[in-house]
N, C-alpha and C positions, 0 to 999 in steps of 0.2 A: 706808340702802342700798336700802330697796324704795322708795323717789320715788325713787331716782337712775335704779333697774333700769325707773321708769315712763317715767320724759322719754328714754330711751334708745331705749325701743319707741316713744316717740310721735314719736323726730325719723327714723321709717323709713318714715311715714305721710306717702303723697302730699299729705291733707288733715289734715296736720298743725297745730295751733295754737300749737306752741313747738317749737324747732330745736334743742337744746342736744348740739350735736359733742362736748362732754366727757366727758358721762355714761359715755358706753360707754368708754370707754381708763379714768375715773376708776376703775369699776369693778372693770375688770381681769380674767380667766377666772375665780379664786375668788368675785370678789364676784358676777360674772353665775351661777354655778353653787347658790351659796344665797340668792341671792334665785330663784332658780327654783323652791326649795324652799319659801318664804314665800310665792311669789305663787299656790301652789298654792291656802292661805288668805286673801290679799289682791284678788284682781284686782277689785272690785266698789271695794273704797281706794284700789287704784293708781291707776286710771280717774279719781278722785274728785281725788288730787294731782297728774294732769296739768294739770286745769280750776285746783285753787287758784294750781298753780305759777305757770303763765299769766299770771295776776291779781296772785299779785304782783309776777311782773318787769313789769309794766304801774305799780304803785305808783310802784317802785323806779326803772324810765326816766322816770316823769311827777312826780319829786321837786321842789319848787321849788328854783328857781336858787338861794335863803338857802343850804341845805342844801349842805354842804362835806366833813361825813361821814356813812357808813352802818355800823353796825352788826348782822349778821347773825349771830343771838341761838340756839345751836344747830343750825351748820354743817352738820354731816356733812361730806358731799358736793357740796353746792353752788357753782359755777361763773359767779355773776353778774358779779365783779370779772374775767371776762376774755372777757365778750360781751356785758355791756349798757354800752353808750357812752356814756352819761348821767350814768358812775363815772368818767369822765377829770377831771371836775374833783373828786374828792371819793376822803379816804381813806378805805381799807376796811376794817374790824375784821369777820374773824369767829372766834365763841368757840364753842369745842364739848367736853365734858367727855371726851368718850373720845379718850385720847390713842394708841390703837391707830389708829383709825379717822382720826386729824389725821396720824398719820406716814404712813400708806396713800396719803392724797391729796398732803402733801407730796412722796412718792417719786414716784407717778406725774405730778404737774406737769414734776419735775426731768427722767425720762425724756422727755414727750412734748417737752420746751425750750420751753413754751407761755406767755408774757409777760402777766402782766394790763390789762386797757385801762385800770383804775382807776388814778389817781394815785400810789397806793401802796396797797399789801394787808399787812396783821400777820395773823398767827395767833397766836390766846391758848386754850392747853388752859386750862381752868378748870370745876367744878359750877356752874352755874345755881342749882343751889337751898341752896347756899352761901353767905356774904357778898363771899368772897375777890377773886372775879372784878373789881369796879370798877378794885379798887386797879391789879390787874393789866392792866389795859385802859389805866388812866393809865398805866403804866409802858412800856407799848408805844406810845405816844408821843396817844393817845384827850385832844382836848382840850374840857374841859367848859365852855367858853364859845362853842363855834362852835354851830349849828346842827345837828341830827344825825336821821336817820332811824334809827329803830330794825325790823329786820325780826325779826319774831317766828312762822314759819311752821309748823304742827305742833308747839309746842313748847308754849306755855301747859299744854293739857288733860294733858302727864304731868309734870306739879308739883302737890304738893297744892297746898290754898288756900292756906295761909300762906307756902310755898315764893314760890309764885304772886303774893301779896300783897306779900312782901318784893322780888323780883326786878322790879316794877313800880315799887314806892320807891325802887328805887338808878337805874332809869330816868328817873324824876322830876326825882330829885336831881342825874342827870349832864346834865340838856338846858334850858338856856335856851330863852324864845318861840321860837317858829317851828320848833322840832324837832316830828318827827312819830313815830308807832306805829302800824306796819298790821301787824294780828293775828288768828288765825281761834282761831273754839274751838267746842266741838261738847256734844251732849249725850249719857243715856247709850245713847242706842241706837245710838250712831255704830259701836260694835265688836261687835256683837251677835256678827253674824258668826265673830266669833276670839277669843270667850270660852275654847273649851276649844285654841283654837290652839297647839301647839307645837313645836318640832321640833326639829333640829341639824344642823350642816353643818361645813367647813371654813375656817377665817379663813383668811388671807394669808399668815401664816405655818406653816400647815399642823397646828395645835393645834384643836380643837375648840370650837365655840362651841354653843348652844343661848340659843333666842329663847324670850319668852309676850307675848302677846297678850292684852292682858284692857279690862275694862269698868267697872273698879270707882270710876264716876263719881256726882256727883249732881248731878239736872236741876234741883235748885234753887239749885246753887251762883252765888253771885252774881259775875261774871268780873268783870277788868279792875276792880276798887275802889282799888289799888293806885295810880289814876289816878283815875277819878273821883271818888272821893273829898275830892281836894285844890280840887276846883273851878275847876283852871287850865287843863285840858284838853277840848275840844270831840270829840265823839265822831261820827263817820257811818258808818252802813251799809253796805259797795261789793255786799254779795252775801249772800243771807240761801234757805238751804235752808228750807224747813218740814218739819214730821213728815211730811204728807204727799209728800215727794219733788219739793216744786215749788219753783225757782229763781223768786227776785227779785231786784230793786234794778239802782241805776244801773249797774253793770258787766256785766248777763245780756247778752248778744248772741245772742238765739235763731239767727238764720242761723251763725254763726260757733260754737254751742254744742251745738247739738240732739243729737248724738250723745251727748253728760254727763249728759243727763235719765235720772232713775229710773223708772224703773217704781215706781207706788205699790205693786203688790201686793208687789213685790221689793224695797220700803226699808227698805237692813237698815241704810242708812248715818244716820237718825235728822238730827235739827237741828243744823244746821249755820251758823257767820255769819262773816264778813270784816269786821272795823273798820278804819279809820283814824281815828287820832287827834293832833291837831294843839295843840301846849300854847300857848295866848294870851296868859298873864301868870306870875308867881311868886308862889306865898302871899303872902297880908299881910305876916305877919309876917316873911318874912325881906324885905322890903322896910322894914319898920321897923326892923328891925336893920339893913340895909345903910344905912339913914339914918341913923342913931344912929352906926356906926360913921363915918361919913364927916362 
């Protein structure tokens, strides 16, 4: 909810860098009321997930023409499958474990009568850091021979590793060449800020919710192995923060960005990076096996 409660405030911004009309209706008077109360401790992230958001509906409109689906790996709130038009030829999977938060945006699509530009859009409730979710992705009609962008946006750094490591291998295993994975991940001083973060609010349906915020990362954890690993996956940079607060790589656009830069002395939001990864062959061995069988 707090990236939804960001792109809301940034599509009010004359000089805005992303437009997203959904945000605010998705959210609804509740969900804008406690994220009022989070952004109390966030706005330094917020700020931080307008620039990512950005970046990735930039991935996601500049997908190659192979690619026919996308999958969007920890929903929430997200509104791509019904404003970037690059999804008209490609079905949309997005999966999100909290099935409160899936019925919320369900009800309010229904009310707004708002049609997705995507070919077709599934929602699948399923844990990420679970095995469950492939099966259930096949069964919503997810076909593991096409082509497939994987979006993974804020989501990797709250999976542990092995979580982490596993939900990467069932990625692996669900994408032939030419699928792709654009993923950010951060180090531990990305939350400095909202270590003792807490609070409580109002859900949607008027029961009580309470939020934490914490940090309990390590800056040596080795990301993304779950893929590199296998050797069939090529890896690039779009966008790399340093400790010191300075943006790099091929996607910085200083004229179109400069208001996103930190303050060194104020960089509580720690290293930061944007991959895409593009898988260029299948293990060996299940190519010996596919020959064997065949």
């Amino acid at each position: 909810m707090i990236t939804a409660r960001a792109r809301a405030e940034e599509a009010l911004r004359p000089d805005r860098i992303l437009n997203d009309a959904l945000a605010r209706p998705l959210l609804g008077a509740n969900g804008l009321a406690l994220t009022n109360i989070v952004n109390a401790h966030t706005n330094p992230e917020a700020r931080n997930a307008v620039l990512r958001h950005r970046l990735f509906d930039d991935a996601v409109a500049a997908a190659p023409e192979r690619v026919r689906q996308i999958v969007i790996l920890g929903a929430g709130l997200d509104s791509r499958a019904y404003r970037i038009h690059r999804l008209a030829t490609c079905a949309v999977f997005e999966i999100d474990g909290n099935k409160d938060i899936a019925a919320l945006k369900a009800r309010r699509v229904a009310e707004l009568a708002v049609q997705p530009v995507a070919a077709s859009l599934s929602c699948v409730v399923a844990d990420l850091a679970e095995d469950a979710w492939p099966q259930l992705l096949v069964e919503n009609g997810f076909d593991a021979n096409v082509p497939t962008m994987w979006v993974a946006e804020g989501l990797l750094p709250y999976l542990p590793a092995d979580a982490e490591a596993r939900l990467l291998r069932h990625v692996d295993r669900l994408s032939p060449p030419g699928s792709q994975l654009v993923a950010n991940v951060w180090g531990t001083g990305q939350y400095k800020f909202g270590i003792s973060a807490t609070g409580s609010g109002t859900s949607e349906s008027g029961s009580a919710v309470s939020y934490t915020v914490s940090s309990a990362k390590d800056e040596r954890r080795k990301w993304f192995q779950g893929l590199t690993a296998t050797g069939c996956w090529r890896g690039e940079p779009l966008l790399v923060r340093t400790a010191d607060g300075v943006y790099e790589g091929p996607k910085w656009d200083e004229a179109a960005f400069a208001r996103f830069k930190v303050d060194k002395k104020a960089a509580v939001h720690g290293v930061w990076r944007m991959e895409l990864f593009t898988k260029e062959k299948e293990k060996e061995k299940e190519k010996e096996s596919s020959a064997g069988d065949a």
